[in-house]
C-alpha positions as CSV (number, residue, x, y, z in Angstrom):
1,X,-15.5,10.6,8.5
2,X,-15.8,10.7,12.2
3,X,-13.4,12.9,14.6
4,X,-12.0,9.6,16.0
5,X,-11.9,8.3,12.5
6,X,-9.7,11.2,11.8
7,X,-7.3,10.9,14.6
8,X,-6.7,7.3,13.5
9,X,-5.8,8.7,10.4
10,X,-3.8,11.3,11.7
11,X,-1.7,9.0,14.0
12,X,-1.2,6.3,10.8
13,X,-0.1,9.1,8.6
14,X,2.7,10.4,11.5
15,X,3.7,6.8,11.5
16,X,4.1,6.4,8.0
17,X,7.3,3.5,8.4
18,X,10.3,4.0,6.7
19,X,12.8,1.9,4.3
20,X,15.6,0.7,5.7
21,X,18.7,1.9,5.5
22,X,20.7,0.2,2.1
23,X,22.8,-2.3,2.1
24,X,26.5,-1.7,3.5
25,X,28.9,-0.9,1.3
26,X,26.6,0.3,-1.6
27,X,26.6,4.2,-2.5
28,X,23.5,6.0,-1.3
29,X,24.2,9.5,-3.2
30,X,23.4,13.0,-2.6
31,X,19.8,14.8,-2.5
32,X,19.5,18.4,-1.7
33,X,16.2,19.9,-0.4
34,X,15.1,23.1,-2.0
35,X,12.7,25.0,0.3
36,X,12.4,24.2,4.1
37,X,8.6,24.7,4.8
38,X,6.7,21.9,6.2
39,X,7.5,19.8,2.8
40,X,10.9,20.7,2.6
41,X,12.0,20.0,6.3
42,X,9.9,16.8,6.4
43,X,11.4,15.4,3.2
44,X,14.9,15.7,4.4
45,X,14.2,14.3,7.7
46,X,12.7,11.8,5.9
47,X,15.6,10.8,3.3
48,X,17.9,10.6,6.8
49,X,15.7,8.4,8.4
50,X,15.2,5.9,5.6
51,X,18.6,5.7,4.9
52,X,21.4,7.4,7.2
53,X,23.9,6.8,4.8
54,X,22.1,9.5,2.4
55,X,24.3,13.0,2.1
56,X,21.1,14.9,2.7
57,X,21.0,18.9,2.2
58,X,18.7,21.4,3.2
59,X,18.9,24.7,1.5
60,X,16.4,27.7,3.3
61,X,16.8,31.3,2.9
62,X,15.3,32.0,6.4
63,X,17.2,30.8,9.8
64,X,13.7,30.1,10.9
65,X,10.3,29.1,9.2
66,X,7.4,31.0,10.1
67,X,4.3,28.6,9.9
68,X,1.3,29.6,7.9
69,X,-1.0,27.3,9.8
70,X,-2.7,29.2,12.7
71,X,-1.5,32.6,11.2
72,X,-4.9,33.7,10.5
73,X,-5.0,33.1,15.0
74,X,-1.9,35.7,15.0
75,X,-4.2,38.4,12.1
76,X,-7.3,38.1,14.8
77,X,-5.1,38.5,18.1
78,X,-6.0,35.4,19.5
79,X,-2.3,34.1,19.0
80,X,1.7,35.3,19.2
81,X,3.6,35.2,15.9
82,X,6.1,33.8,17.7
83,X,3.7,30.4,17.9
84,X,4.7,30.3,14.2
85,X,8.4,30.7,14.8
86,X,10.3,26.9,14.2
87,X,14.0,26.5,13.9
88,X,16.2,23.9,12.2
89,X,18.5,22.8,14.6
90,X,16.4,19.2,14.8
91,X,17.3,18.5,11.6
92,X,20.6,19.2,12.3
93,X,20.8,16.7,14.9
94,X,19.1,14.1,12.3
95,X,22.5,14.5,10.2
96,X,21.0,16.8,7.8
97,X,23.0,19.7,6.4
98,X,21.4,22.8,6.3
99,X,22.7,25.6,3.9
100,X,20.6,29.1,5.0
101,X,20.9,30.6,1.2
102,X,19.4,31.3,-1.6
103,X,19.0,28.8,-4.3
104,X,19.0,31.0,-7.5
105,X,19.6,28.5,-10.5
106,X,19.6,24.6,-11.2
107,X,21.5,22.7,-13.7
108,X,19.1,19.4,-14.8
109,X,21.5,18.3,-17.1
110,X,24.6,18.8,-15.0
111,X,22.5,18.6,-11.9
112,X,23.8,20.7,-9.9
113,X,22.0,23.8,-7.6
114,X,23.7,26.8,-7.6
115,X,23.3,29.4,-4.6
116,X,22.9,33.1,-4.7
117,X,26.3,33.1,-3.0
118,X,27.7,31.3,-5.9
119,X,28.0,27.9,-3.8
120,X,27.2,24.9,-5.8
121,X,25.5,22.0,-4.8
122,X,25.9,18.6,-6.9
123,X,22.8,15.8,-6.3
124,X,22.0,12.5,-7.6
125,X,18.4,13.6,-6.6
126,X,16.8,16.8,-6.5
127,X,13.9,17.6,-3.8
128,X,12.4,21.0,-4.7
129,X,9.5,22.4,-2.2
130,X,9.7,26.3,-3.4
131,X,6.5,27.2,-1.7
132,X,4.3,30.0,-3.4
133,X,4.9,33.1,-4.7
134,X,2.7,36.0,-5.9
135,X,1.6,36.4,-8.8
136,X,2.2,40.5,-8.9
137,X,0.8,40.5,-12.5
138,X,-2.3,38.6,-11.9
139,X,-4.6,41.5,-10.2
140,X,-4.6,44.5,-12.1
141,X,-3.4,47.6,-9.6
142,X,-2.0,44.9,-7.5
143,X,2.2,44.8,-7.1
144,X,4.5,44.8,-3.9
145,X,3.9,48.9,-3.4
146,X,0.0,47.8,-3.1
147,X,0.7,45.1,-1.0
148,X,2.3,47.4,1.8
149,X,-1.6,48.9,1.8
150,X,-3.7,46.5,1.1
151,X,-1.3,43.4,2.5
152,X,-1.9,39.7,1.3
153,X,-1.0,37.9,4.1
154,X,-0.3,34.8,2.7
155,X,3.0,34.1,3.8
156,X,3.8,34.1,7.0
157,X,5.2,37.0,8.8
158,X,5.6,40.6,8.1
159,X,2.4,40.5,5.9
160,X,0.5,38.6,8.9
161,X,1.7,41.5,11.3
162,X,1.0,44.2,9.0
163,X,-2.6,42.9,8.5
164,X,-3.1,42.6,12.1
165,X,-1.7,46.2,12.9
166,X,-4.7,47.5,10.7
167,X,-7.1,45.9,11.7
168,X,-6.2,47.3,15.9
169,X,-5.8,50.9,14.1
170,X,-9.1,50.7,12.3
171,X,-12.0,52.7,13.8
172,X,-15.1,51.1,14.5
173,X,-17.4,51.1,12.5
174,X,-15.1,50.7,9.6
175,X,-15.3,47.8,6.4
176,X,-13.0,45.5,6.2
177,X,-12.9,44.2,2.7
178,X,-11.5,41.0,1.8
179,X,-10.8,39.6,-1.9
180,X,-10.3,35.7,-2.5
181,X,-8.7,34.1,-5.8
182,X,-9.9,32.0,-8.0
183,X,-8.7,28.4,-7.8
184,X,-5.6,27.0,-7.3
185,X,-4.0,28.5,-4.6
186,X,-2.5,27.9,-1.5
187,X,-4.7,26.7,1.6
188,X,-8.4,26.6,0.0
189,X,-10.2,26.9,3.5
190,X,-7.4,29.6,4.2
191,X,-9.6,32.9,3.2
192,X,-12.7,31.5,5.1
193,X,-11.1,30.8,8.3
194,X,-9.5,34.2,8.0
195,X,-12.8,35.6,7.4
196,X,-14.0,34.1,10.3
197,X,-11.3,35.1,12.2
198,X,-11.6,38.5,11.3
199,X,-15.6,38.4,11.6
200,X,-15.1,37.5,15.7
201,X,-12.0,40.0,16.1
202,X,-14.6,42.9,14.8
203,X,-17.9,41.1,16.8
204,X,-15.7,41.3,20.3
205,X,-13.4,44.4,19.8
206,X,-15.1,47.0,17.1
207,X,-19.0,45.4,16.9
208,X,-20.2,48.5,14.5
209,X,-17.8,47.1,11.9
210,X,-18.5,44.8,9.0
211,X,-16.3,42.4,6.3
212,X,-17.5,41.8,3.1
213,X,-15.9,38.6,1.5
214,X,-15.6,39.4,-1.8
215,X,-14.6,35.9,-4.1
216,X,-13.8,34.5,-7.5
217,X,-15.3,31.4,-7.0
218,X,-19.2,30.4,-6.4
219,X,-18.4,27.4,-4.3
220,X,-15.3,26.5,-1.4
221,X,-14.2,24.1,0.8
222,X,-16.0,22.9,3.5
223,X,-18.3,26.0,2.4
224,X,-21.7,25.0,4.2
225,X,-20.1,24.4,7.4
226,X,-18.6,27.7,7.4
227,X,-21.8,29.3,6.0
228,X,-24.4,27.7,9.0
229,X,-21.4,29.1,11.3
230,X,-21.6,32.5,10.0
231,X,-25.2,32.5,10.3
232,X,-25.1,31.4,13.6
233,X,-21.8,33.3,15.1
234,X,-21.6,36.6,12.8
235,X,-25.2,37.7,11.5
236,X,-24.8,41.3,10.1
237,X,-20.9,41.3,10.3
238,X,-20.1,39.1,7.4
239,X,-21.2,39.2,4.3
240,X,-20.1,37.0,1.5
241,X,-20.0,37.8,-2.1
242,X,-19.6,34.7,-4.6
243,X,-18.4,35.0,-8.2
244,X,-22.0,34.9,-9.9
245,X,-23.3,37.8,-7.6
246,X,-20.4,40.1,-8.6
247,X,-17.7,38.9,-6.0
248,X,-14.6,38.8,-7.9
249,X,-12.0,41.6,-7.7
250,X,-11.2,42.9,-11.4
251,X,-8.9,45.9,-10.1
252,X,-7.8,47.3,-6.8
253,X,-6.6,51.1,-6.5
254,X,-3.9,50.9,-3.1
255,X,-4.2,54.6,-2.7
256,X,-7.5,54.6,-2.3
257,X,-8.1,51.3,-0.8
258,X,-10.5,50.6,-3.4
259,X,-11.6,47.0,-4.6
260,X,-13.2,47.0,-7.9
261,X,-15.6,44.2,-9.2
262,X,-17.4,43.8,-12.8
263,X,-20.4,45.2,-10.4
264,X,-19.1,48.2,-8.8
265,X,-16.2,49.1,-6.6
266,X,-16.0,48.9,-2.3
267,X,-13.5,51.2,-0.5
268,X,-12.2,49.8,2.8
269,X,-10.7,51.0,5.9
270,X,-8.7,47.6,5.7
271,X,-8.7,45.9,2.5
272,X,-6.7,42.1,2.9
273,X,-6.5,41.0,-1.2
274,X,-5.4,37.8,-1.3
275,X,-4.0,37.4,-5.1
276,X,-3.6,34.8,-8.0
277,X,-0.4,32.8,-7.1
278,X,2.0,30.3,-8.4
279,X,5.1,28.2,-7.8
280,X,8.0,29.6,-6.4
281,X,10.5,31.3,-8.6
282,X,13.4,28.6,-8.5
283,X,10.5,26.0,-9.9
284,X,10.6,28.4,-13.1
285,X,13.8,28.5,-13.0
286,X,14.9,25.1,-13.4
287,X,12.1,24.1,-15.3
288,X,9.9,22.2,-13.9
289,X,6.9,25.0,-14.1
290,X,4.6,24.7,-16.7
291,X,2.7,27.5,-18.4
292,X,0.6,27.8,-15.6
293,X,3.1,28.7,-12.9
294,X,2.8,25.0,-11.3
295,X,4.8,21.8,-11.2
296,X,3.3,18.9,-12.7
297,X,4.6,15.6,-10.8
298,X,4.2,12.0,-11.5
299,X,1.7,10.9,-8.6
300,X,3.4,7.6,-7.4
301,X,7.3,10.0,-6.9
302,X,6.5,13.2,-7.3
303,X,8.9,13.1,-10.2
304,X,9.0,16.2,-12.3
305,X,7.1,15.7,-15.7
306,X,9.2,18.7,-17.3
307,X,12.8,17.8,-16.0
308,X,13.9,14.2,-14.6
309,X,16.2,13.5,-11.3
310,X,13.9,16.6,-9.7
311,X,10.7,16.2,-7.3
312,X,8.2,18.6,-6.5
313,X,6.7,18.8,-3.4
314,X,3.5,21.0,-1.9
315,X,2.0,24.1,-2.6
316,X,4.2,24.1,-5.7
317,X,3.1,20.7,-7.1
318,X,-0.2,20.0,-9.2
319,X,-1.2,17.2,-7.0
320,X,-4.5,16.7,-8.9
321,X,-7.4,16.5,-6.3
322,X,-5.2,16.7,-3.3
323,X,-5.1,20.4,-2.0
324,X,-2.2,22.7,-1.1
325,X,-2.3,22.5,2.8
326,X,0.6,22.0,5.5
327,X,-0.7,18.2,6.4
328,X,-0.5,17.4,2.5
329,X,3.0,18.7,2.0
330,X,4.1,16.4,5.4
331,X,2.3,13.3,3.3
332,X,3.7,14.2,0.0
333,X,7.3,14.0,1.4
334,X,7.5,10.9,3.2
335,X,6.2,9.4,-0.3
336,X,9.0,11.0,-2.1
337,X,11.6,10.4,0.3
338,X,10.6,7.1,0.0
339,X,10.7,7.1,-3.7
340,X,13.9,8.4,-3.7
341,X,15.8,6.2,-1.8
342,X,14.3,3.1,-3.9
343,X,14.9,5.2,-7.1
344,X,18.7,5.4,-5.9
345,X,18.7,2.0,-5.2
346,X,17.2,0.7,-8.8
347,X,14.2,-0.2,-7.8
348,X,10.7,0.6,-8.1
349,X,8.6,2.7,-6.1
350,X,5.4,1.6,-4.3
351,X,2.5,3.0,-5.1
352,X,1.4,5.5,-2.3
353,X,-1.8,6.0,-0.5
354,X,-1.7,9.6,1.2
355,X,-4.0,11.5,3.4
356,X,-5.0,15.0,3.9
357,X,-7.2,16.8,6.4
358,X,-7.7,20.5,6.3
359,X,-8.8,22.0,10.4
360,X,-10.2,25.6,10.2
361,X,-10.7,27.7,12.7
362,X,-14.6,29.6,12.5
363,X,-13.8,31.2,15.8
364,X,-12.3,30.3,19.2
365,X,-13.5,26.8,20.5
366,X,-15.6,26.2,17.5
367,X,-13.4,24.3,14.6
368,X,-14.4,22.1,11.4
369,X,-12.3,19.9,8.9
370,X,-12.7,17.7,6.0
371,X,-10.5,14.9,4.9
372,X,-9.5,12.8,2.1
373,X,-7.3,10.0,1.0
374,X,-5.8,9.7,-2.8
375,X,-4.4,7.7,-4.8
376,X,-2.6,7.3,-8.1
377,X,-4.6,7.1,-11.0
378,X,-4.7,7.8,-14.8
379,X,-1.4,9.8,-14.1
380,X,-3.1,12.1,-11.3
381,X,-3.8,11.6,-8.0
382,X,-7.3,11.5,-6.8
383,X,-10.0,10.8,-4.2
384,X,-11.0,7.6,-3.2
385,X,-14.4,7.5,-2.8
386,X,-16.0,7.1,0.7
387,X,-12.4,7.8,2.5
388,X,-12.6,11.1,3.1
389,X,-15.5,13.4,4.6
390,X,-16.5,16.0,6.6
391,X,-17.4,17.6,10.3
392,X,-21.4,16.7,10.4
393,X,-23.1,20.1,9.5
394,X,-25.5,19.7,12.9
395,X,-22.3,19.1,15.4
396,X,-23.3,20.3,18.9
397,X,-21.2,22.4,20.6
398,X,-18.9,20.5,22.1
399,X,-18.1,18.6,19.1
400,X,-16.9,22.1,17.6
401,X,-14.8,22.4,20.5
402,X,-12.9,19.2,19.9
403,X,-12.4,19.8,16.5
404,X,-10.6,22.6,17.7
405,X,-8.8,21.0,20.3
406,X,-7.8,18.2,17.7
407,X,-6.2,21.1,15.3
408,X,-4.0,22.6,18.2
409,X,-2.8,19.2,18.5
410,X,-2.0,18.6,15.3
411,X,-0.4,22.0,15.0
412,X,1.6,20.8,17.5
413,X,2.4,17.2,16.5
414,X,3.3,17.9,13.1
415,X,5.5,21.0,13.8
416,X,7.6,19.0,15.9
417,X,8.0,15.9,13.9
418,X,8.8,18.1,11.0
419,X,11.1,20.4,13.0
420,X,11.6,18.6,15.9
């Protein structure tokens, strides 16, 4: 798919149209919104925009949402965490409700959400987008004390400081080790642009040091055009270890700073260990997690297949071939806020046609992305063929450059339609 092809894209999925508002006189209901990350947020913006006589409510622990797209920027110094920092007072404005609390329980029969402050929140419809969480008993050695030495990273904030700290304390001429999970988890690209990231942070402020990339998987997104990159840009810096050649991480020692493959084991001076992960832990709780920590979710609402009346959204969903990115979580909820307001009104949904792309970042001025568009089929959604593609692997330079150019403004675009 060609860069202009993809802004096309881009522009058609920002404009998704909405349904009009339902007919006066008849009861639109209540929906709350569980999580308030780019799915949450956009969901409920959504639900008021499709129908403003919707009761729409917005339930976020955090008075503001720290964005994970561009964090790896803030981890390299290239960027200010406050770049990440979005409030929710747009929503506010749109005649949505925000609750900041915790949700802590959810009733499916009753439906009802329940709040750590023991508020409770009745719906008609439930929107859940819990995000990730951790998975502290997926890595042996690896639990939140070892995450204060050897930090994750992959949420937004505190982590993404802490990493960065290290990284400016580190001597030169010291290892950086990373460790990448198997799939799913959030972001696929995420660990490689981080890598690459990382790889120029050391090549321009600490050039005797290296990273070694060590991963659970043999093959990644977008992986040849970050591989010719780190030929090109970061000869004897990087060095990437795939599954086959020993590359995943069995057991880490914090105290030590010691990664430990089936191989042999690599001691850092900064070791960033990105672990297993899973939905987050109000999905569990009202039951729409299967036994492998995600939500599975019809692909036309993004209805739960475990509990009905509740839709999953992002990172948390199984969404079949589409990945867990920030621009899929945007798609995913104008399709369910869609669904929704045509469940509420008894009729049925239209089948959706949503779009991802995924920008990375190899280093400054020099970006990459691939695309796809999906579809509902056999119960899952999955790629149409010939929709989607790639950056072309022999780009010239300035190509590179407006690739990256094209993610800032994207960053940009879809931060303030979602937060506005």
């Amino acid at each position: 798919m060609t860069a202009v092809r993809r802004r096309a894209v881009l522009g058609g999925m920002l404009a998704t149209p909405f349904l009009s508002r339902l007919a006066s006189g008849q009861a639109a209901g209540r929906v709350v919104v569980v999580g308030g990350g780019f799915a949450g947020a956009t969901a409920a913006r959504a639900l008021r925009r499709a129908d403003p006589a919707l009761a729409v409510t917005l339930v976020e622990a955090s008075p503001a949402y720290l964005a994970c797209p561009f964090s790896n920027e803030v981890i390299a110094g290239l960027r200010d965490m406050d770049g990440q920092r979005f409030g929710y007072d747009g929503l506010a404005a749109d005649g949505v409700a925000v609750v900041h609390g915790t949700a802590r329980a959810v009733d499916p029969a009753a439906r009802r959400v329940e709040l750590a402050d023991g508020t409770v929140l009745p719906y008609d419809r439930l929107v859940m987008a819990p995000g990730i969480d951790i998975r502290w008993d997926g890595l042996d050695g690896y639990d939140e004390a070892a995450a204060q030495r050897m930090p994750h990273a992959w949420k937004a904030g505190a982590q993404t400081l802490l990493l960065r700290r290290q990284l400016e304390a580190m001597e030169d001429g010291g290892l950086v080790v990373m460790a990448a999970p198997a799939n799913p988890f959030r972001c696929p690209p995420g660990p490689y642009e981080r890598a690459s990231l990382i790889a120029h942070y050391l090549k321009t402020r600490k050039p005797r040091s290296k990273l070694l990339l060590l991963d659970a998987k043999d093959a990644f997104s977008k992986q040849r055009l970050f591989t010719d990159a780190w030929a090109r840009l970061y000869p004897g810096i990087l060095e990437w270890v795939p599954l086959s050649q020993g590359g995943k991480t069995v057991r880490v020692d914090a105290a030590n700073l010691t990664l430990e493959t089936e191989f042999g084991s690599h001691t850092a001076a900064v070791a960033n260990v990105i672990p297993p992960q899973k939905a987050g832990a109000i999905a569990a709780a009202a039951g729409v997690a299967d036994r492998t920590g995600w939500c599975p979710i019809d692909p036309v609402t993004f209805e739960s297949r475990l509990q009905p009346g509740i839709h999953v959204l992002g990172d948390a969903a199984l969404a079949g071939a589409m990945p867990k990115s920030a621009f899929a979580a945007n798609a995913q909820a104008k399709v369910a806020a869609l669904a929704v307001v045509a469940m509420l009104r008894g009729e049925a949904p239209t089948e959706p046609r949503l779009v991802n792309t995924c920008y990375s970042l190899v280093g400054p001025g020099y970006g990459i992305s691939i695309a796809g568009v999906y579809r509902p089929r056999n119960g899952v959604l999955t790629d149409i063929e010939g929709a989607g593609g790639t950056s072309p692997a022999d780009a010239p330079p300035e190509i590179r450059e407006l690739e990256a150019d094209h993610a800032a403004t994207w960053f940009r675009t879809i931060t303030a339609e979602t937060f506005g």
